[in-house]
N, C-alpha and C positions, 0 to 999 in steps of 0.2 A: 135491450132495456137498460137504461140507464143505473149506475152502482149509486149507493148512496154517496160515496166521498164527490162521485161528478156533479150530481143534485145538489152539496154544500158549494162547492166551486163554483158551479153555476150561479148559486144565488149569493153568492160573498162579491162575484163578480157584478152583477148586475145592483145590488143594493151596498157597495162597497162605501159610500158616503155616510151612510147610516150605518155601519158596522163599526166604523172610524169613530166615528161620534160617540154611539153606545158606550163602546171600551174606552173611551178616554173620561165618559162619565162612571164607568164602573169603576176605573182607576180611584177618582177622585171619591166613592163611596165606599174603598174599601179602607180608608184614611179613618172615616169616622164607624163603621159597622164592624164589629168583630167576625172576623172567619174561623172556619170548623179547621181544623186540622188537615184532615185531606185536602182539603180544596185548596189550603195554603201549600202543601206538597206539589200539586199539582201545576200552580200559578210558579213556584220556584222552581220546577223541571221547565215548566214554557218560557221563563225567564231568560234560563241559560242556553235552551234552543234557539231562544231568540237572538241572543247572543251572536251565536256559534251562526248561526244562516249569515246575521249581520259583516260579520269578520269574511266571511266565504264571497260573498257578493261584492266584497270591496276587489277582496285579491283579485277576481278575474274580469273586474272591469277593465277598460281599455281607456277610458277616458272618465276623468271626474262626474261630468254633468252625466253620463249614462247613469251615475245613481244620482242625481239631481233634488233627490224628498230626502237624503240622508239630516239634513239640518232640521227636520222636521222629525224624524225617527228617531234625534238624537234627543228632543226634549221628552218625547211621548215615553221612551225606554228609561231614561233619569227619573221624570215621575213615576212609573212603574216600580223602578225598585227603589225608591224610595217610600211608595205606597206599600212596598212586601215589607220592608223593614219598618213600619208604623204597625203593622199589621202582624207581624211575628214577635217584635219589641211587647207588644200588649200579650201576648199568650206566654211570653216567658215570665214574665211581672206578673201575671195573674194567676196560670197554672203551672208555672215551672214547669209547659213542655207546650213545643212546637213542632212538634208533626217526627214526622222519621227522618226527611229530610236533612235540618238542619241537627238532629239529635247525632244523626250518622258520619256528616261533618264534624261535629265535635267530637266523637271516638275514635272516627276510622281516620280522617286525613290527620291529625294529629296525634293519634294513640291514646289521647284520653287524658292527655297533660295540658291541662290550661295554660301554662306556663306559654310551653312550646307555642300551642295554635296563640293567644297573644302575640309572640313573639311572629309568627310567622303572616299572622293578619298586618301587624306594621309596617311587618316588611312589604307587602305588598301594596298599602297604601303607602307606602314612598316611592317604591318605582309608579305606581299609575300615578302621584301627586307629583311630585319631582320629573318626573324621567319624560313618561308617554303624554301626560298631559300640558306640562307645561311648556314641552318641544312642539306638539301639536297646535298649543295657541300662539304661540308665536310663528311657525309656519302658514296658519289661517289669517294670524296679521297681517302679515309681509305680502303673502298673496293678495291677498285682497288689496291693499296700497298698491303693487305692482300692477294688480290688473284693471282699475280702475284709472291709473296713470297711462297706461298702454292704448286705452279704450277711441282716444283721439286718433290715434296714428293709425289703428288699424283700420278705422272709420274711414279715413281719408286714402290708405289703403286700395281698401275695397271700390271707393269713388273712380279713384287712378283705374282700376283694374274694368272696372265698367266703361268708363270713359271710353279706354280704347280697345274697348268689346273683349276685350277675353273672358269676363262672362255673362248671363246675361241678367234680367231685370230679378228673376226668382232666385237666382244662385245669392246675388248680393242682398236681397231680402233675408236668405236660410244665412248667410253669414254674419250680417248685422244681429238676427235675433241670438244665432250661437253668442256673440261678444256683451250682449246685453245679458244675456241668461249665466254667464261666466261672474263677469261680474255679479250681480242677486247671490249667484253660489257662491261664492268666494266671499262675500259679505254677512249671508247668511252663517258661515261655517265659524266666521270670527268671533261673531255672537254665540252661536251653540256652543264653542268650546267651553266656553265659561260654565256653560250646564253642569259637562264633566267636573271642571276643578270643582265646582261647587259641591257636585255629591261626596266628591272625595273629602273635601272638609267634613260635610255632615256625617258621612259614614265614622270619622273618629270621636266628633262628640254622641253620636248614636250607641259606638259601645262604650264608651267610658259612662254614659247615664246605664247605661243596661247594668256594667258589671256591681257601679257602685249600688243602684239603686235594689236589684235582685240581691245583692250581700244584704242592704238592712231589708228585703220585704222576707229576706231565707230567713234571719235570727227573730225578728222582732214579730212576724205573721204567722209563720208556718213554724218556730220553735225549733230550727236547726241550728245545731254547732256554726262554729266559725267555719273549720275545714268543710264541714258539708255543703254550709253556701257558699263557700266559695269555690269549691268542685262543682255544684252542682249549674249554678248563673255561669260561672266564667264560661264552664264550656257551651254551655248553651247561648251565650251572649257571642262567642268566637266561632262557633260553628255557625250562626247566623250571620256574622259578617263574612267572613268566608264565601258561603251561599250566594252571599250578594258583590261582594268582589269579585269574584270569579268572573262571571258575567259582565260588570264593570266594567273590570283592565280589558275583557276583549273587546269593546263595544270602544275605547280611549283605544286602542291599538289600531280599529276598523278608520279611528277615527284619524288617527298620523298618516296609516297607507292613503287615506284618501284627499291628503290635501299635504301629500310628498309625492303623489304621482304625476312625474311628468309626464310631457307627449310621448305619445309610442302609440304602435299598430296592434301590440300585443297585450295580453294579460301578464299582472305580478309575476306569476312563474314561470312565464316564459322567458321574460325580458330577464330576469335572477338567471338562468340556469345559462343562456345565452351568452350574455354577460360575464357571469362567473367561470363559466369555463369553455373559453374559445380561444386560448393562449395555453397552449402543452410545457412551454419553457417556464412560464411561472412554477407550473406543479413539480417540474424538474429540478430547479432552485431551491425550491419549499422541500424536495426530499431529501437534498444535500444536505439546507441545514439542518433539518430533524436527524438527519443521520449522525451527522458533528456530535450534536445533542446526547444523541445515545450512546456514542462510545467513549462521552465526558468522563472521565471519573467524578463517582461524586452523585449522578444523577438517574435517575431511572432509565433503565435500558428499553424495559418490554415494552412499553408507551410511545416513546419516539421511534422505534425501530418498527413498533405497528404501524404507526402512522407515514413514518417514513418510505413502509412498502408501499401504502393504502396511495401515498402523493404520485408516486412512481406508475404506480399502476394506473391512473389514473393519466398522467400525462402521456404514457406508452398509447393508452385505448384512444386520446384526445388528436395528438399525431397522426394515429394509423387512420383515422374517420375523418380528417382532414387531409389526407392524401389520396384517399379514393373519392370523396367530395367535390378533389379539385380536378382529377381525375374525370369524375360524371359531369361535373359542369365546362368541361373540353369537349367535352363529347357533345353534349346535348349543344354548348355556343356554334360547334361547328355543323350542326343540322340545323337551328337559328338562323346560321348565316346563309346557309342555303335555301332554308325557306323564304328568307326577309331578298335573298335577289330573286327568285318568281315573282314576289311581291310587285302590282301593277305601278304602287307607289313609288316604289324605288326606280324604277326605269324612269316616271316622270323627273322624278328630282335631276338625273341625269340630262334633260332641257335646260334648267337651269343657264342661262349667258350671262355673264359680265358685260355689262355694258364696254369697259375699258379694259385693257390686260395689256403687263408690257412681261416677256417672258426675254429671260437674259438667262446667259452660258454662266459657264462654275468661276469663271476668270473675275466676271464683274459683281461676283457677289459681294465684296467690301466695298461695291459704292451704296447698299441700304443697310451694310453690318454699321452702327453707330459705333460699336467696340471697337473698330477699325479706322475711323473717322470720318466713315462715309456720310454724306448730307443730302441723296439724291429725293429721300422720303421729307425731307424740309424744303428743297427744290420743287417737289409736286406739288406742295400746300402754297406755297409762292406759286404755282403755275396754274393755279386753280383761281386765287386771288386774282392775280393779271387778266386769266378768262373772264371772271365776275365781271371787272373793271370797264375793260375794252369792249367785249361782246354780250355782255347783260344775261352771258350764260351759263348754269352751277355747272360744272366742270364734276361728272360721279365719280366719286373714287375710283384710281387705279390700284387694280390689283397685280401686284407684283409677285410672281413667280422664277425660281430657275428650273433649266427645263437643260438636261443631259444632254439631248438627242441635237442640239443647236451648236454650234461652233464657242468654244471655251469665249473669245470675244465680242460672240456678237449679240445680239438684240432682237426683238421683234416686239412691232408695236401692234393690237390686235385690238377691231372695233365688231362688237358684239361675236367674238369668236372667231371673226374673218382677218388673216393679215393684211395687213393695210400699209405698213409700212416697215424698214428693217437697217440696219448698219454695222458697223462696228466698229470696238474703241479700243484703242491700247492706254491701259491705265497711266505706266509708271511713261506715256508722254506727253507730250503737246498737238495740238492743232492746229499748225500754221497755213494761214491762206492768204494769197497773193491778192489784196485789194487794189490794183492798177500802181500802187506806188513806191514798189519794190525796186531797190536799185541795184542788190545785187541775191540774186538767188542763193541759199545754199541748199547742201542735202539733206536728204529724209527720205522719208518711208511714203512714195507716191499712194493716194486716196482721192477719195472724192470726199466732199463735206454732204453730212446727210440730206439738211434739211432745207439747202436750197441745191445743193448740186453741184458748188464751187469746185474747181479742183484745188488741192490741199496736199499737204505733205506731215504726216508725225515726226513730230523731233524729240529729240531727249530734252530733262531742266537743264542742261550744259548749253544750248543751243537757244536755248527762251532770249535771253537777252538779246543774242548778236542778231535773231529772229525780229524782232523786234526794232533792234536801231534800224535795219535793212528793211522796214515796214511793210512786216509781215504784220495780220491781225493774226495774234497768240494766242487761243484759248485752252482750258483744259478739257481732260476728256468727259468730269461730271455736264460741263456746261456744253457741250457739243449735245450728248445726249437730251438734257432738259428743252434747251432751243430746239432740238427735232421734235420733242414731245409736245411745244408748245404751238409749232407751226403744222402739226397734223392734226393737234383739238382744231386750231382754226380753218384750216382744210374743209375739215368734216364736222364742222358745228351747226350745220342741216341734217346730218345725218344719228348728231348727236340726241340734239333735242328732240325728246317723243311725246307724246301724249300728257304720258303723269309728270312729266320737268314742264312742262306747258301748266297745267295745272298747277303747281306745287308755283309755278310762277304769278300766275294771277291770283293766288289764295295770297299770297306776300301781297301786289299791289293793291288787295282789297283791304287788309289792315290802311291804307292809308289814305284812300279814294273807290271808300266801300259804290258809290252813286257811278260810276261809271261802268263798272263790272257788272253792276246789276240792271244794267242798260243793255249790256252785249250778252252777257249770257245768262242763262241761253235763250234767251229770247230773238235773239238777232242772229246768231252763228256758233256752232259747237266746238268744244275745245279741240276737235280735229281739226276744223275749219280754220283756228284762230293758228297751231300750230304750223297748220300749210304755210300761211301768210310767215310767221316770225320764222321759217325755217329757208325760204326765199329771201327773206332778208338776208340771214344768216349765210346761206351761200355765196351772196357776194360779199361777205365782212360787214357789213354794216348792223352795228350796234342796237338790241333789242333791251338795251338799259333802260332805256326811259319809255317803261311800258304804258305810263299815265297815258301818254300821247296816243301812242301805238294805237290803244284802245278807245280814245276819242274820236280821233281818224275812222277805226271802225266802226263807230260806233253812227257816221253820219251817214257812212259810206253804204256799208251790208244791207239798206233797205232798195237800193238802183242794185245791186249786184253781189252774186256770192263767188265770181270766179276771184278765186286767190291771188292769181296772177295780177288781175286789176287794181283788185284790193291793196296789193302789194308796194303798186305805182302810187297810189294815192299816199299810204303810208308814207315812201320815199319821198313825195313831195314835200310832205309834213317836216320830214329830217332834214330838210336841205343844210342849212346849217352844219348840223353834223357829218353830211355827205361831205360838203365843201372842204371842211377842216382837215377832211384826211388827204387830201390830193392837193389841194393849195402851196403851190411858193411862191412867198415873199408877195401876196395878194395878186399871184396871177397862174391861171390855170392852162399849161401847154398842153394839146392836143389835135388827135387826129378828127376831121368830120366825114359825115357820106354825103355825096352830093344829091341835089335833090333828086335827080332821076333815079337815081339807088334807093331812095328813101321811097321813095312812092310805087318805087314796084316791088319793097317790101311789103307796104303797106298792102297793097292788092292782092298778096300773094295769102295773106292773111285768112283760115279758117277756122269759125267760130262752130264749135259743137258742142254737147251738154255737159261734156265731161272738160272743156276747157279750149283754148285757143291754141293754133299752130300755125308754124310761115310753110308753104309748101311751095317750093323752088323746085325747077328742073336743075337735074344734076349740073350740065356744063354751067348753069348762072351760080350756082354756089361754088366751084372749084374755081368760076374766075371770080367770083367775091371772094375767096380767099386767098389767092394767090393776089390777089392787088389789096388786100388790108394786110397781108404779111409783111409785103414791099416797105406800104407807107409806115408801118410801125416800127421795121426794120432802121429805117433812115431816123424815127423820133426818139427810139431807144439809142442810137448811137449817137445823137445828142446827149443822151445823158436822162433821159426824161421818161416817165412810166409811161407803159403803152396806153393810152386815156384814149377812147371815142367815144365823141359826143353824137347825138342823136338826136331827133324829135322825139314830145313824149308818146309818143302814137307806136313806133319802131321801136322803142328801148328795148324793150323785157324779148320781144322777139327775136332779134337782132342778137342778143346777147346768146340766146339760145340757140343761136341759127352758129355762131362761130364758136362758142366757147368748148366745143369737143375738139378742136382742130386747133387754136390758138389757145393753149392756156395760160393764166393769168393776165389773159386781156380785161381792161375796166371797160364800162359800159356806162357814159353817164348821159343823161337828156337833159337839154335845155331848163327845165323847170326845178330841176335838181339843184341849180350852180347860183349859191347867194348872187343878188343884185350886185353888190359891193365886188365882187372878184372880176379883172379883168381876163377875156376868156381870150387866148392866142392860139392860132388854128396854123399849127405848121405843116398842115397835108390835109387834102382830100382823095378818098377815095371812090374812085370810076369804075364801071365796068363797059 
């Protein structure tokens, strides 16, 4: 069965609009109706509960808007006691008494001397006028200027943070109405304050009409002495203000905690006690000087010396609970870390690959210390640029590591975690290598050069010069390394480019030839598809910068066919130009060809299946195809000239595939590749 206080709860809650209403009219009727005595006792006990709940519910807020109606509690409470002081004002004036309340204040908290309570009601309409109040509106200023300024940023904020999904459409809905509702409150609170100061004013012309006007209604109505009316009004005028300051100052106090509370997770007294004491050396300090204090001549012993134990004791207990604190959370971090590696999470994270990694011994750590002079982290961003440049491909960051377990000078260059390539450099020398036109050797420190394979000798700076006059090419040890690092991106710039660098590439050519991308995909071919094709390029060096085209070419093409490989050739026809310009001297192009009967029993050899095309050679036809393209390239390099074979477009792509595991760095070009304009010189055929 329900008690009656749950029956009033219940229906306060359910008809709580109408309850609101009622009391804010009863307020406003007890302005003009006289009340009984009790009832005014009673309304100034609920006053100062009211109070007292109000002050309690700021401290343990956590955040301002949790009391969000406070600017509204704040005028409803000002009227209120302003309606008890209209309401008691008339009972003192009329019947020289107001209830036991305010009679009891006038004896008890003051002893029954007007004087005193006087003096002590001022005093406290100056601290709540002065002090709480006027600190409070000017903190409700500022805030509300501050958060109504702020209110763009965090607007735009939230947009950012949507944009790129970290949250989602309701998160940034609940945070835009928090930033709107901040501001109302913050604006709302600027205006309320004014409530405050305002009662505070009234409350002192309230008792100065009380005292004067009860001294003449005491002599000239009621036929009292001077001393009597004026014992009798004062105190009864100052016990009424009293009554109603009381409640006041805490209601102007509730009202400073709540618009000086910053962000925090905690309540007022939590964040105080945390705050104030979580530093044992302060309380240590603080005992010392009290101590000083007490054994001043001159000055009170017993008081500094109380306090001085109290500060001691206090930083001893602060100490000792911060050392087992750090104590238990060693403890508990190290079952943490154990729990957090079962964790399924944490094994994933360990997948994790760098695309790039270059991992160097303890020797070459001052070629990426800048404190040292090193420049090789300014050499990557130049070797990144050159890739853009040349091969139209983002080059990912290299993560650079030293790694103990490796020889103090050497190096290793690592593509998706795999080594791929490796050297090493002696700092404090040089890199001398014999370019054919050395006239007289000197000593050094026999090597190979890494990144094409040259033999090489390190010398000391003593030796650069004379290295040099004797033409030697001289380089140093940063630039040996960068040159290796830049001819292994190129190496592997098939291997590099994947899927999201595919993507992240045509999202760039769509800002500027949105109509073509939205022709190819994906309507025509998927970003897999599209990356096969630019990564066949990219194997043979040939430049995927100018992807406008790239993607026209496909875009005519991918409706007759989706093999990559074909795709590929079409493309390449498209670049000839750019093809030509890499291999051209002085407008003419030396090279090796196949002869036709070569050419056509590649062609034959040719098998077409769904996952793509292949040459299928019997063994002895390919070992003597390669032993006779070795010959003739042999004889066109020792000319001086790149190994270049020309093809039909029909052989290219196969051909190139059919040799390129056996001869490396052989070119591969076909007829339809090589500008009109360039004269083509054929100084060898190859037979089988």
């Amino acid at each position: 069965m329900a008690t009656p206080a749950t029956m009033a709860g219940n229906f306060i809650n359910k008809y709580s609009d109408v309850v609101i209403a009622l009391a804010i009219i009863m307020i406003v009727i007890m302005m003009i109706i006289p009340l009984p005595t009790f009832l005014l006792d009673l309304l100034l006990c609920l006053n100062i509960t009211l109070a007292l709940t109000i002050v309690m519910v700021t401290i343990y807020n956590v955040e301002p808007l949790d009391f969000s109606v406070f600017p509204s509690l704040l005028l409803i409470t000002t009227l209120f006691r302003l309606a008890l002081n209209v309401s008691s004002t008339r009972l003192i004036l009329l019947d020289g008494y107001a209830g036991e309340i305010i009679t009891s204040f006038g004896n008890f908290v003051v002893g029954g001397n007007p004087i005193v309570g006087f003096i002590v009601f001022v005093i406290l309409i100056i601290i709540q006028f002065i002090v709480i109040t006027k600190g409070a509106e000017r903190v409700a200023e500022v805030s509300a200027r501050f958060t109504l300024d702020a209110m763009p940023g965090k607007q735009m904020a939230i947009d950012a943070d949507l944009n790129q999904g970290a949250i989602t459409d309701a998160e940034a809905r609940a945070r835009r109405e928090k930033i709107q509702h901040e501001a109302d409150f913050y604006g709302a609170m600027d205006g309320a304050s004014k409530f405050v100061k305002g009662d505070a004013v009234a409350a002192i012309i309230i008792i100065i009409i009380n005292i004067f006007g009860g001294f003449i209604i005491g002599m000239v109505q009621r036929n009292l002495s001077i001393a009597q009316s004026l014992q009798q009004y004062t105190l009864l005028t100052v016990g009424e203000g009293l009554v109603n300051q009381i409640p006041a100052l805490m209601v102007s106090t509730a009202t400073g905690i709540i618009v000086t509370r910053a962000a925090s997770n905690s309540n007022l007294g939590s964040d105080l006690i945390s705050q104030l004491f979580r530093n044992p050396r302060i309380f240590f300090i603080a005992s010392g000087v009290l101590m000083f204090l007490a054994i001043t001549p001159g000055l009170p012993t017993i008081p500094f010396l109380t306090l001085s134990l109290l500060a001691l004791l206090i930083g001893y207990n602060l100490n000792k609970s911060q050392k087992a604190s750090l104590a238990t959370n060693k403890v508990k971090q190290k079952e943490k870390d154990k729990e957090e590696i079962k964790k399924p999470e944490n094994v994933i994270s360990l997948l994790q690959v760098d695309p790039m990694e270059l991992e160097i011994g303890y020797s070459l750590i001052p070629l990426v210390d800048t404190g040292q002079g090193g420049d090789l982290l300014e050499r990557i961003v130049m070797i990144r640029r050159q890739c853009a440049l040349e091969l139209g491909l983002v080059v990912p960051t290299i993560r650079i590591r030293d790694n103990i377990q490796i020889k103090p000078n050497a190096y290793i260059i690592k593509l998706r975690g795999i080594e791929i390539a490796k050297g090493e450099l002696i700092l404090d020398h040089y890199l001398a290598m014999n370019s054919g036109t050395v006239v007289e050797e000197i000593d050094g420190i026999a090597t190979t050069e890494p990144a094409f394979g040259l033999p090489a000798i390190w010398i000391t700076e003593a030796q650069r010069e004379q290295a040099e006059l004797n033409g030697y090419t001289v380089v140093d040890a940063v630039s040996v390394l960068a040159t290796h690092i830049t001819e292994v991106i190129k190496a592997h710039a098939d291997e590099i480019l994947g899927r999201q660098e595919t993507q992240n590439l045509i999202d760039n050519i769509k800002k500027t030839s949105p109509s073509v991308v939205e022709e190819v995909v994906p309507d025509l071919l998927t970003v897999g598809e599209i990356q096969k094709v630019l990564a066949n390029l990219l194997h043979e060096r040939v430049s995927i910068r100018d992807m406008a085209t790239i993607l026209e070419v496909l875009s005519d093409y991918a409706k007759v066919t989706k093999d990559p490989d074909i795709l590929t050739e079409y493309v390449r026809h498209a670049l000839t130009r750019q093809i030509t310009s890499q291999y051209v001297q002085n407008n003419v192009l030396p090279c090796v060809s196949l002869s036709p009967e070569l050419e056509n029993k590649i062609a034959g050899a040719v098998q077409r299946t769904e996952r793509g095309s292949y040459v299928s050679l019997d063994p002895n036809t390919t070992k003597n195809l390669i032993t006779a393209l070795n010959k003739v390239l042999q004889d066109l390099t020792n000319l001086g000239y790149q190994p270049i074979v020309l093809t039909g477009p029909a052989v290219r792509i196969y051909f190139k595939k059919l040799v390129e595991r056996s001869i490396s760095g052989v070119i591969v070009l076909s007829q339809a590749e090589i500008d009109s304009n360039v004269e083509i010189q054929i100084l060898g055929v190859v037979k089988i």
